[in-house]
C-alpha positions as CSV (number, residue, x, y, z in Angstrom):
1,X,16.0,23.2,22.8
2,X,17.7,26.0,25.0
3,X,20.2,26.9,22.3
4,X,17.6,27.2,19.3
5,X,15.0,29.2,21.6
6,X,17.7,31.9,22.5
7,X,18.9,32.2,18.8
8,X,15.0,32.7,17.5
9,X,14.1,35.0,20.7
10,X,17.3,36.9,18.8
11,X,16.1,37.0,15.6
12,X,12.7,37.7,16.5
13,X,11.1,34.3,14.9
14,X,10.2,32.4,18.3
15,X,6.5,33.1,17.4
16,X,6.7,31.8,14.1
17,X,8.5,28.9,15.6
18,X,6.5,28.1,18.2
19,X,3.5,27.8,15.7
20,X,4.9,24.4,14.0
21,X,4.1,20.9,15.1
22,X,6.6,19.3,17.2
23,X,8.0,17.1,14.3
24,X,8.9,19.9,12.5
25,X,10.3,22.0,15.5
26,X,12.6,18.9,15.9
27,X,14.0,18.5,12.2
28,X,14.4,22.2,12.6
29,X,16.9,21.4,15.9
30,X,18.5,18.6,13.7
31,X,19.3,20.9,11.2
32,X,20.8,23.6,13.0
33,X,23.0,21.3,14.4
34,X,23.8,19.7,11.3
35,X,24.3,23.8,9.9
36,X,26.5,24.3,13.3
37,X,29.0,21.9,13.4
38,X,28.8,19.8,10.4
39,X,28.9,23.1,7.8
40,X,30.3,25.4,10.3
41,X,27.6,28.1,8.7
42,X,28.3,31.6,9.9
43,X,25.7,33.4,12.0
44,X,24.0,35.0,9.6
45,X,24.0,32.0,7.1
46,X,22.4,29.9,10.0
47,X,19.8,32.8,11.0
48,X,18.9,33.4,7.3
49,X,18.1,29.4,6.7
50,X,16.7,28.5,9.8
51,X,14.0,32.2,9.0
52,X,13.5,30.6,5.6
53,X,12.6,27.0,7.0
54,X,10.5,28.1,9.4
55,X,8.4,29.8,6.8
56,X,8.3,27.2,4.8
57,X,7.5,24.4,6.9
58,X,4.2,26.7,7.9
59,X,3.3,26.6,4.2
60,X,3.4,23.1,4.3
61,X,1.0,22.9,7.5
62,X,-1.4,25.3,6.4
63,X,-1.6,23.4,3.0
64,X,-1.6,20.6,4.4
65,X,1.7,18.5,2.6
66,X,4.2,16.2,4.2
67,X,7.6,17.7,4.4
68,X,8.8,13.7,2.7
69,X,6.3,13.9,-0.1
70,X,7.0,17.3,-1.4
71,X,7.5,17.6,-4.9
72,X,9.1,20.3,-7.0
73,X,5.5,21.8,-8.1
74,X,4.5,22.2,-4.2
75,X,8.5,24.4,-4.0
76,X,7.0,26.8,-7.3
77,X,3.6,26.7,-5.1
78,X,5.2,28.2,-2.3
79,X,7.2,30.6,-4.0
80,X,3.8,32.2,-5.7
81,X,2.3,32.2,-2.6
82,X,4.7,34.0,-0.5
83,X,6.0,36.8,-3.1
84,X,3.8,36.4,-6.2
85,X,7.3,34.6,-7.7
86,X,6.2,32.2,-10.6
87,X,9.8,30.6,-10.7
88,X,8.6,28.7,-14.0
89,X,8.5,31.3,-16.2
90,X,10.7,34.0,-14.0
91,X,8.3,36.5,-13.2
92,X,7.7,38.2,-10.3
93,X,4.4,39.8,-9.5
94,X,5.9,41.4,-6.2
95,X,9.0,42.6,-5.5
96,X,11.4,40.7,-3.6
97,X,15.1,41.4,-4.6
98,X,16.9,38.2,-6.7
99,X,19.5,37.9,-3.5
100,X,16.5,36.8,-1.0
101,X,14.7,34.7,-3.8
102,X,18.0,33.0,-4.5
103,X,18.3,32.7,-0.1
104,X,15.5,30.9,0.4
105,X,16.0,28.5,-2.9
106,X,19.4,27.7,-1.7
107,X,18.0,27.5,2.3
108,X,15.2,24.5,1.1
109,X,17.9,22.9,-0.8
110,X,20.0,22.7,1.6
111,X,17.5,21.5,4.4
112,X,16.1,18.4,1.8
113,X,20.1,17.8,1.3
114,X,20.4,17.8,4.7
115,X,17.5,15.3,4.7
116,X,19.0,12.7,2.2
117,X,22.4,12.6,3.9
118,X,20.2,11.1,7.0
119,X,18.4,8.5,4.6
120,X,15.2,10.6,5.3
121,X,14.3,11.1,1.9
122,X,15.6,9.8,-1.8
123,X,15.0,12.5,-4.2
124,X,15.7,16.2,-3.4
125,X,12.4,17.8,-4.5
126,X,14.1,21.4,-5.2
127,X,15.0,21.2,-8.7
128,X,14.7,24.7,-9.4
129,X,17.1,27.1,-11.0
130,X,18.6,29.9,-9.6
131,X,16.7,33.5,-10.8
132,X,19.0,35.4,-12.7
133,X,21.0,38.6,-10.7
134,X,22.9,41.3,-11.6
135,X,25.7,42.0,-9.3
136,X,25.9,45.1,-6.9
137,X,28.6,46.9,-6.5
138,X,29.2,47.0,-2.4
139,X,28.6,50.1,-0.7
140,X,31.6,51.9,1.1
141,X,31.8,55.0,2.9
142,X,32.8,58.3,1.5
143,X,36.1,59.8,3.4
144,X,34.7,62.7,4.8
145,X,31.6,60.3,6.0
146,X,34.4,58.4,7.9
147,X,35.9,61.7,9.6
148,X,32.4,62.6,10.3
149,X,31.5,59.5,12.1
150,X,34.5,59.9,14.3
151,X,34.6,63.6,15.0
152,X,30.6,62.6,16.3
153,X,32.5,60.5,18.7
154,X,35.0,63.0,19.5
155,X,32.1,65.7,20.6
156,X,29.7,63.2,22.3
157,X,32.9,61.7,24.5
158,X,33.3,65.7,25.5
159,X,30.1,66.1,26.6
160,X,29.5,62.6,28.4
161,X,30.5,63.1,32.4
162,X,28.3,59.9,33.0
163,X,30.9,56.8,33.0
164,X,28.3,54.1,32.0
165,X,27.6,56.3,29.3
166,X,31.0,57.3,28.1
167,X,31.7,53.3,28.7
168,X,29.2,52.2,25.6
169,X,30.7,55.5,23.7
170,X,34.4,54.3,24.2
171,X,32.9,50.5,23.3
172,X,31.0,52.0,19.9
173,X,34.0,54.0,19.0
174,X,36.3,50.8,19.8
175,X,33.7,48.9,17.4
176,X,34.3,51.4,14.7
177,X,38.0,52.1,14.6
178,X,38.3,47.9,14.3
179,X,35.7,47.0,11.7
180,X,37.7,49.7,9.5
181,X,41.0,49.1,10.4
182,X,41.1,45.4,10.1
183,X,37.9,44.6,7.8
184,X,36.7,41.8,10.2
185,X,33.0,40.8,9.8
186,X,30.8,41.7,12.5
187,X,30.5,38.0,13.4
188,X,34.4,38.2,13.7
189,X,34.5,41.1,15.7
190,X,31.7,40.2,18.3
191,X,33.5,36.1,18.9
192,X,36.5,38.2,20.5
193,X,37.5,37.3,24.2
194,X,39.8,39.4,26.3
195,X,42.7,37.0,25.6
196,X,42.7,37.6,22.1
197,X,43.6,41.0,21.9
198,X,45.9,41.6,25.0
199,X,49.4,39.8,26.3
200,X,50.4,38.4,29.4
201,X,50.6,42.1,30.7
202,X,47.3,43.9,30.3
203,X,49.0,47.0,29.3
204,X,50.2,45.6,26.3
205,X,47.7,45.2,23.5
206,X,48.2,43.1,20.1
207,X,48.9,44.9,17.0
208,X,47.7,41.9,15.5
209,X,44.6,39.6,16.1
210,X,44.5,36.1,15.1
211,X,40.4,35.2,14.3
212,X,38.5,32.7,12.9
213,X,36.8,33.4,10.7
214,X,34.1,31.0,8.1
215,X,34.3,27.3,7.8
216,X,36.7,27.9,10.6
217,X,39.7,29.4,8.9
218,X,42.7,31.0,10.7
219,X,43.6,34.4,9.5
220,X,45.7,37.6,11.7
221,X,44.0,40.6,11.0
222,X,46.3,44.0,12.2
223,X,45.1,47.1,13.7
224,X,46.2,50.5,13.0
225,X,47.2,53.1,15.9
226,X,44.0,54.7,16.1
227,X,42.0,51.4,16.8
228,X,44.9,50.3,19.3
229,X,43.8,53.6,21.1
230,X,40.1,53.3,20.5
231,X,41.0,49.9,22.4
232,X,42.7,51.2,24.9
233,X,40.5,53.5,26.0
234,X,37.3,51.0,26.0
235,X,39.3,48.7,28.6
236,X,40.0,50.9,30.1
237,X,36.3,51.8,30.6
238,X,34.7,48.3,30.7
239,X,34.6,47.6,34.0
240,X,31.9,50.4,34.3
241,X,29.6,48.0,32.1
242,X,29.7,45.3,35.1
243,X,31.0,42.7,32.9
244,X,29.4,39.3,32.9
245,X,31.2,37.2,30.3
246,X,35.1,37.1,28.9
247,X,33.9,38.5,25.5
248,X,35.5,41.5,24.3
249,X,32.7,43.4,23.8
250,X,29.2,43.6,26.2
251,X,25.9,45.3,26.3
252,X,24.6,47.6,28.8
253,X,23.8,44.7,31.0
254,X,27.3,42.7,30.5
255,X,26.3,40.2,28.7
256,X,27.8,39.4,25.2
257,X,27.2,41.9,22.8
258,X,24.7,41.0,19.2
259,X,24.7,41.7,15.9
260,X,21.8,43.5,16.3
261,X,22.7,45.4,19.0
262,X,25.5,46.7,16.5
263,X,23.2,47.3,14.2
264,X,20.8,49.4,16.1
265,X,23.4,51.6,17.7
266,X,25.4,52.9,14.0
267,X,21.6,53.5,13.1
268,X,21.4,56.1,15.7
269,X,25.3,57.6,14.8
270,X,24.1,57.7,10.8
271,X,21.8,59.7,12.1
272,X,23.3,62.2,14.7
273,X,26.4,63.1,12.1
274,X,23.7,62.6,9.1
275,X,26.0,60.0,6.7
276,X,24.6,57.6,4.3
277,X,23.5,54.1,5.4
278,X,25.3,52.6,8.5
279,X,25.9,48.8,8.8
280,X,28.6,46.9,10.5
281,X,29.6,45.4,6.8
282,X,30.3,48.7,5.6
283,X,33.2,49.0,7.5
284,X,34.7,45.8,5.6
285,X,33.5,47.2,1.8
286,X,35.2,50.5,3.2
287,X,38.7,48.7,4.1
288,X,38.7,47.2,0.8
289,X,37.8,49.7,-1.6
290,X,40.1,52.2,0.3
291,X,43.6,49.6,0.2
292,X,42.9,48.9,-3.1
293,X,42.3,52.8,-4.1
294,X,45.8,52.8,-2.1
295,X,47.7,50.6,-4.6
296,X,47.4,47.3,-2.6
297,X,48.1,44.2,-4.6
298,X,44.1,42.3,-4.8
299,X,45.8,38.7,-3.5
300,X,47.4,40.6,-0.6
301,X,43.7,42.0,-0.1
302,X,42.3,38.1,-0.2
303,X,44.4,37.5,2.1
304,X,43.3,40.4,4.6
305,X,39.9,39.5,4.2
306,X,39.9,35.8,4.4
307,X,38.0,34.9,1.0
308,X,38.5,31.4,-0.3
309,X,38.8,32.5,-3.5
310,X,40.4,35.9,-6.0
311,X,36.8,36.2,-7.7
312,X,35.1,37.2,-4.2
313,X,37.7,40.0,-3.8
314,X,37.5,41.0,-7.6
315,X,34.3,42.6,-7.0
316,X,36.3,45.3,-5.3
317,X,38.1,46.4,-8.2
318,X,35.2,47.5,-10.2
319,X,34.3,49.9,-6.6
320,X,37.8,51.2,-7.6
321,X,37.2,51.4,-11.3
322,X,34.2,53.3,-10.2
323,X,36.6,55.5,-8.3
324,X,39.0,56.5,-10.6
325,X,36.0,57.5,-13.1
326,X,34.8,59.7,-10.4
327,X,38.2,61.5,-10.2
328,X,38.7,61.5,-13.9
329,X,35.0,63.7,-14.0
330,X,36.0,65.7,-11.5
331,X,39.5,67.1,-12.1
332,X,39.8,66.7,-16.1
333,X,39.5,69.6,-18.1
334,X,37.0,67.9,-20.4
335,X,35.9,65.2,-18.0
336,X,32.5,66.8,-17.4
């Protein structure tokens, strides 16, 4: 159970977890497994269903239910209960955003799928449709939000003298400069081992990555000049993190770096140069929006960011659509 401990204690469910019987800790070790290496899930995919199960599978102990008797009522049941969701009649007495009600929908599914494909169960009991979304247009970071960002790094790497310190600077600035330059996911990003992004000779860094990325596809990814640099300088400064582990990038202790981690450090660079909302994924809507405010041909762009299919990328084009009415307002005569 060593694997599935460490990955709650990361996402901060082990208490939930350890609150369910041990038959249901044990179809939850099953299914991760089954999420792992049958659907090759992402990260986040396998953090977000294996949340959602937890959860749910507490429901079914406090109300006393079998996980192999559940019917489709005891599903609408749960939703009420939890967010005040009455997915009969598609209202919503709380708020919970349509992407998180259509998570954990799709995470039960998934799990009583999961359950017929080992001859558990016969009938999948989540026969529920899908609330109805509108789509969001995906945040990307303004220009002078970007030059802001990285003049913070410039004066903070001035004032450092401390080399631990200036070590996780060079490492958050080396994090920056790649998520925008290549538009790797975080997940992407944080799988990287020394190997993959120097040659034989250590003084020679690639120009382009080769990653893997979901359901195990192969794509190359290229860095620009500024994120070869960024990279230089953090290997340069590595070693004064006492590396534990091959991965490219570590923690202050030198073990591999988290997705959280991440997260919590652009939290504290939105606010020291006071931009909007920082997350890692930015970075990726940013690389988009901006090649394709560029002129870049949208299948070139699929191919950049490793979606299966054109309609995923398409989103983008409505961000640049967005754009171009923006300009239009700003520099026509009677655009205002």
């Amino acid at each position: 159970m060593d694997s599935i401990e460490n990955l709650f204690k990361e996402y901060q469910i082990t208490k939930k977890w350890k609150e369910l019987n041990k038959e249901h800790q044990n179809l939850i070790q099953s299914y991760y497994e089954y999420l792992t290496f049958q659907k090759k899930a992402s990260k986040h995919t396998i953090r977000g269903y294996l949340s959602d199960l937890v959860e749910f599978l507490l429901f079914l102990e406090t109300e006393d239910l079998y996980y192999k008797k559940v019917q489709t009522i005891d599903i609408r049941n749960y939703f009420l209960k939890i967010s005040g969701i009455n997915l009969e009649k598609n209202h919503s007495l709380k708020k919970i955003h349509t992407s998180t009600q259509k998570r954990k929908i799709s995470s039960i599914r998934t799990f009583y799928k999961f359950l017929q494909k080992q001859n558990i169960i016969e009938n999948n009991p989540v026969q529920i449709k899908f609330p109805k979304t509108t789509k969001q247009l995906p945040e990307a970071f303004k220009y002078h939000e970007i030059n802001k960002l990285f003049d913070l790094f410039h004066d903070l790497l001035n004032q450092e003298k401390e080399q631990f310190k200036k070590a996780l600077l060079y490492r958050d600035q080396c994090i920056v400069e790649i998520l925008y330059s290549s538009g790797m996911r975080i997940s992407e990003l944080l799988s990287l081992k020394i190997h993959d992004v120097i040659y034989n000779n250590p003084e020679i860094l690639k120009e382009e990555i080769k990653i893997i990325g979901k359901r195990n596809k192969e794509r190359y990814v290229y860095l620009g000049s500024y994120a070869i640099n960024a990279l230089k300088k953090y290997l340069f400064y590595r070693p004064f993190l006492n590396p534990k582990t091959n991965f490219l990038f570590i923690n202050k202790d030198g073990n591999p770096l988290t997705d959280r981690g991440v997260r919590d450090r652009l939290k504290m660079y939105q606010y020291l140069s006071d931009i909007s909302r920082t997350y890692p994924h930015k970075f990726r809507h940013s690389f988009a929006t901006d090649l394709l405010n560029e002129g870049l041909d949208i299948r070139i762009l699929q191919e950049m960011l490793g979606h299966a299919t054109l309609s995923t990328t398409q989103i983008y084009t409505h961000v640049s659509k967005a754009k171009l009415k923006e300009l239009y307002r700003q520099t026509h005569p009677f655009g205002k």
